[in-house]
C-alpha positions in Angstrom: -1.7 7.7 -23.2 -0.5 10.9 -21.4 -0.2 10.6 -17.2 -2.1 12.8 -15.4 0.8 13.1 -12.4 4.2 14.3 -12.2 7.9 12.6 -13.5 10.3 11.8 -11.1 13.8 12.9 -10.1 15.8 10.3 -12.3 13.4 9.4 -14.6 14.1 9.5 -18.2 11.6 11.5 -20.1 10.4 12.3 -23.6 9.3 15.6 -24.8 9.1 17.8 -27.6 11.5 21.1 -28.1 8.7 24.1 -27.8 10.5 27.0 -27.4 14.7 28.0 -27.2 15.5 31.1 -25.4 19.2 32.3 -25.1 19.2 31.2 -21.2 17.7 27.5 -22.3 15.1 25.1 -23.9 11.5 24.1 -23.0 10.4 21.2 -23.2 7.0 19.4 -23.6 6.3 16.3 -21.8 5.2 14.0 -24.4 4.4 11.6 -21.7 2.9 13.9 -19.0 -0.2 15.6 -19.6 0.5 19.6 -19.3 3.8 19.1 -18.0 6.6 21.4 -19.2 9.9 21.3 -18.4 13.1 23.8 -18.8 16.8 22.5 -19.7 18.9 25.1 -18.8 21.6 26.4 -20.8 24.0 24.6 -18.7 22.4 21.4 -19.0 21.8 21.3 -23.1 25.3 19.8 -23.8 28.9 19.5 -21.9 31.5 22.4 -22.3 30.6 26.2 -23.1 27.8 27.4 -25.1 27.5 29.6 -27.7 24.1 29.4 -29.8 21.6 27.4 -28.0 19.7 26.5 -31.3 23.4 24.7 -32.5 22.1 21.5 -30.5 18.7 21.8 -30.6 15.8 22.8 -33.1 11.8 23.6 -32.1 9.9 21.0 -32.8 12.5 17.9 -32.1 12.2 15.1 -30.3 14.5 14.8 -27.3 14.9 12.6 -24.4 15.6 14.4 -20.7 16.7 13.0 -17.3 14.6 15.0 -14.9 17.0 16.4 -12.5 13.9 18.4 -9.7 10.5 18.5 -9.6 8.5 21.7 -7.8 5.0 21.0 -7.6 4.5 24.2 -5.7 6.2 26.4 -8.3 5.0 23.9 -11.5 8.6 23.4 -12.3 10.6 20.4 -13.4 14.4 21.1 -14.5 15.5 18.9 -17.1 19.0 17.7 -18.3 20.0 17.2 -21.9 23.6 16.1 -21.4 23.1 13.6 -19.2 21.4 11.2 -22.0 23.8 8.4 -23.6 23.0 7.5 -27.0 21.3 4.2 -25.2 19.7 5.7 -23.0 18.0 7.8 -26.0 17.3 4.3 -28.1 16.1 2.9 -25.2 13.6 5.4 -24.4 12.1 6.6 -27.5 11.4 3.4 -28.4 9.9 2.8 -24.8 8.0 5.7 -25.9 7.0 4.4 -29.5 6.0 1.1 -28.3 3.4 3.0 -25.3 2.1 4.9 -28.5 0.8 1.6 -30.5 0.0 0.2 -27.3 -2.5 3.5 -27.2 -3.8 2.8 -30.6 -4.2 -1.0 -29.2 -6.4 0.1 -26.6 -8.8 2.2 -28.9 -8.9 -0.7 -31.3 -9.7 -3.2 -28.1 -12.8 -0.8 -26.6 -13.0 1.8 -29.6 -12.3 5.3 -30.4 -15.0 6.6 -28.2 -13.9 4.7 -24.6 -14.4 6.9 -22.0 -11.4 8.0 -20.3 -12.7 6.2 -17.0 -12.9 2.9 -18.4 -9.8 3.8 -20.6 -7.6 4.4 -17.1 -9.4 1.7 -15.4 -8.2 -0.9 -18.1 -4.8 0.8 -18.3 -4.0 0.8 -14.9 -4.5 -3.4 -14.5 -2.2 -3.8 -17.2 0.2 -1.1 -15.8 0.0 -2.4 -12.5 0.5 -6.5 -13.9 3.0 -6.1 -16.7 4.7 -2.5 -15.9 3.5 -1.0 -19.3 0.6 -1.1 -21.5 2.7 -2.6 -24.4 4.3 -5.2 -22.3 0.4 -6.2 -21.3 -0.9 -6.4 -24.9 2.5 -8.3 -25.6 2.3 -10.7 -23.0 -1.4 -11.3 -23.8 -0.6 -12.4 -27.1 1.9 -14.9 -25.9 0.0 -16.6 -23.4 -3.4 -15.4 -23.9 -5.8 -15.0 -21.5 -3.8 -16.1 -18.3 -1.8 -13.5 -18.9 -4.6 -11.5 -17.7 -4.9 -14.2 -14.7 -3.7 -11.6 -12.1 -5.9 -8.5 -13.1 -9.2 -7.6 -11.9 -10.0 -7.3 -15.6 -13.7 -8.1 -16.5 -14.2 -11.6 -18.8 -15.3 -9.4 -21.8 -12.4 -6.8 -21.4 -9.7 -9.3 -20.9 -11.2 -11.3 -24.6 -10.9 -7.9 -26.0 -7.3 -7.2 -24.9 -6.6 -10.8 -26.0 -8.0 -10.5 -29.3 -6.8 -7.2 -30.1 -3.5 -8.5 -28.9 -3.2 -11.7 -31.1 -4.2 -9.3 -34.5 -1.8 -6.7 -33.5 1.2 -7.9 -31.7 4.7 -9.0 -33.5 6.9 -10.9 -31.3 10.3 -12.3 -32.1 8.3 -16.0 -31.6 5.7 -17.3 -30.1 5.5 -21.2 -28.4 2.6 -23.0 -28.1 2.1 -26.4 -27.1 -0.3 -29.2 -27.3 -1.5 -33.0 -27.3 -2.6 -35.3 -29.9 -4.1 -39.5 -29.0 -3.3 -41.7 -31.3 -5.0 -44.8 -31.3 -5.2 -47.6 -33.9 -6.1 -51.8 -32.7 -5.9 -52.7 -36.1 -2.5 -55.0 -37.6 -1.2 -52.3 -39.3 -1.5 -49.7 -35.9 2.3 -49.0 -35.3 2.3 -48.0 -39.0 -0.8 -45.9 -38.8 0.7 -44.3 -35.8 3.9 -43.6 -37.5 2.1 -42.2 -40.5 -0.2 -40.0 -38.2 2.9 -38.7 -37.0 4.6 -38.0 -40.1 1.6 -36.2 -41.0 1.5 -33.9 -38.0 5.3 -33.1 -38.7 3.6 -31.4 -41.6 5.6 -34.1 -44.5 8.5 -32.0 -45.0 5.9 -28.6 -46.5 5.5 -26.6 -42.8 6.9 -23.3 -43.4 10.1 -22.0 -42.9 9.0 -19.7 -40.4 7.4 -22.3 -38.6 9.5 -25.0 -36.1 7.1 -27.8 -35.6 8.3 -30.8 -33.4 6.3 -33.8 -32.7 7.6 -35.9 -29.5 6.3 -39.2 -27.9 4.8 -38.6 -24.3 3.2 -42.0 -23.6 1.3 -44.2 -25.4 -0.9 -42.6 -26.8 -0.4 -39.4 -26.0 2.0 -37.4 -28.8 3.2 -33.6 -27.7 3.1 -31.1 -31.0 5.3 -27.8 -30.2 5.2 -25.0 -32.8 7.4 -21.8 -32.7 5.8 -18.4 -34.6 6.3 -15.0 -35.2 3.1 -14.7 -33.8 0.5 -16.1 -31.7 -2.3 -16.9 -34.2 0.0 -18.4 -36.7 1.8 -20.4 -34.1 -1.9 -21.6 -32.7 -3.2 -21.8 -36.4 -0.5 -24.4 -37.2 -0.8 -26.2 -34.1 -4.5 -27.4 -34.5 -3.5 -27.9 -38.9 -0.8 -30.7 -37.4 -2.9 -32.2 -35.0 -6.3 -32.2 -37.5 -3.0 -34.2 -39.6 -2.5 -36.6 -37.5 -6.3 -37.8 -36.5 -7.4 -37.8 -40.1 -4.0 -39.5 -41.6 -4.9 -42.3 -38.6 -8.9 -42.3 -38.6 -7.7 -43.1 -42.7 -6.0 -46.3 -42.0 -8.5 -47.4 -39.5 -7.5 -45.6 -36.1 -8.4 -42.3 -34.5 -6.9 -39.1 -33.1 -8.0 -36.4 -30.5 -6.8 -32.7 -29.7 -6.0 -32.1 -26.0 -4.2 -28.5 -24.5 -3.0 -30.7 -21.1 -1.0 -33.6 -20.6 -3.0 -36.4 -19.7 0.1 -38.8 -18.7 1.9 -38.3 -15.7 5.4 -39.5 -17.1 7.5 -37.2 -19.5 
């Protein structure tokens, strides 16, 4: 995604070396549709200058601080020197992460989305979440109330949500939910502690996976999982509590799946 407007004084930019004259380097805006910018020689690197082309080469990938913007004149003056090594990191991968957020969106509404829609869409999530990444990110975390405070249609928000949980790696995911468990017969403490035992996964739940069963109130049980990602962690949520309500219905009881509480005390 490429924005149609202008960078800001401040802003930290990336853009792509086009052309190195002896006085100092332009600069395409890799975020900024048809936006140039010029480094002068000055601003390339601290102390004196001999060879331009000794710090920089056509063709590379730099990040800028954008010292003035002239609309009038179509000129924004860039700074080289300026740019920690952090602030570098920082940005390309601020940069990287918009780019598969891109490829996110084409997946979501297809290659051939109009660029009306496509801006439409972008701008909610822009406007939500400050980035189109951190809207397909948060999406897969929470689903679709992370979508709550757009003005995103039902079916564009599924999309984003869908195309979210395929797509997004997070360091973990948390989901939560509720499991009854309910046996009258002699043996119903037992059964209960079995269903539970069951839900805990009986020692084979995946190393990747941390899956706590807690007691709420009789008979409500909360089942947490932690993920790398949203559809595992959901995926092993509903596996432990489909545990628990057949271990019990086995031994004479039942079980049901609820996302809310139902108690009112922890």
């Amino acid at each position: 995604m490429k924005y149609s407007g202008w960078p800001n004084p401040g802003e930290l930019v990336v853009g792509k070396v086009d052309e190195i004259e002896d006085f100092g380097v332009f600069v395409d805006l890799e975020e900024y549709e048809d936006k140039r910018g010029l480094i002068h020689i000055s601003e390339v690197a601290s102390g004196w200058i001999k060879n331009v082309r000794d710090h920089v080469r056509e063709g590379q990938t730099v990040v800028c601080k954008v010292l003035e913007v002239d609309r009038d004149s179509q000129q924004i003056d860039l700074t080289l020197k300026d740019v920690n090594e952090h602030q570098h990191k920082e940005t390309i991968q601020r940069w990287k992460n918009e780019q598969k957020a891109d490829n996110w969106m084409s997946l979501a509404f297809g290659e051939d989305v109009d660029e009306e829609t496509y801006g439409a869409v972008a701008n909610e999530l822009i406007d939500v979440h400050g980035s189109l990444y951190e809207g397909f990110e948060q999406a897969a975390i929470h689903g679709p109330s992370a979508l709550s405070e757009t003005d995103l249609s039902d079916e564009e928000a599924e999309a984003i949500v869908e195309t979210a949980r395929e797509n997004v790696s997070v360091p973990y995911v948390t989901v939560t939910g509720y499991v009854d468990l309910v046996c009258s017969t002699d043996e119903g403490v037992d059964a209960v502690k079995e269903a539970l035992r069951a839900a805990e996964g009986n020692g084979e739940v995946s190393d990747e996976i941390d899956l706590e069963v807690t007691y709420v109130g009789a008979p409500e049980y909360r089942i947490r999982v932690q993920a790398p990602n949203y559809k595992t962690a959901e995926s092993e949520l509903e596996k432990s509590a489909q545990r628990a309500s057949e271990a019990i219905a086995a031994l004479g009881g039942s079980g049901s799946f609820h996302r809310e509480r139902k108690t009112d005390d922890e």
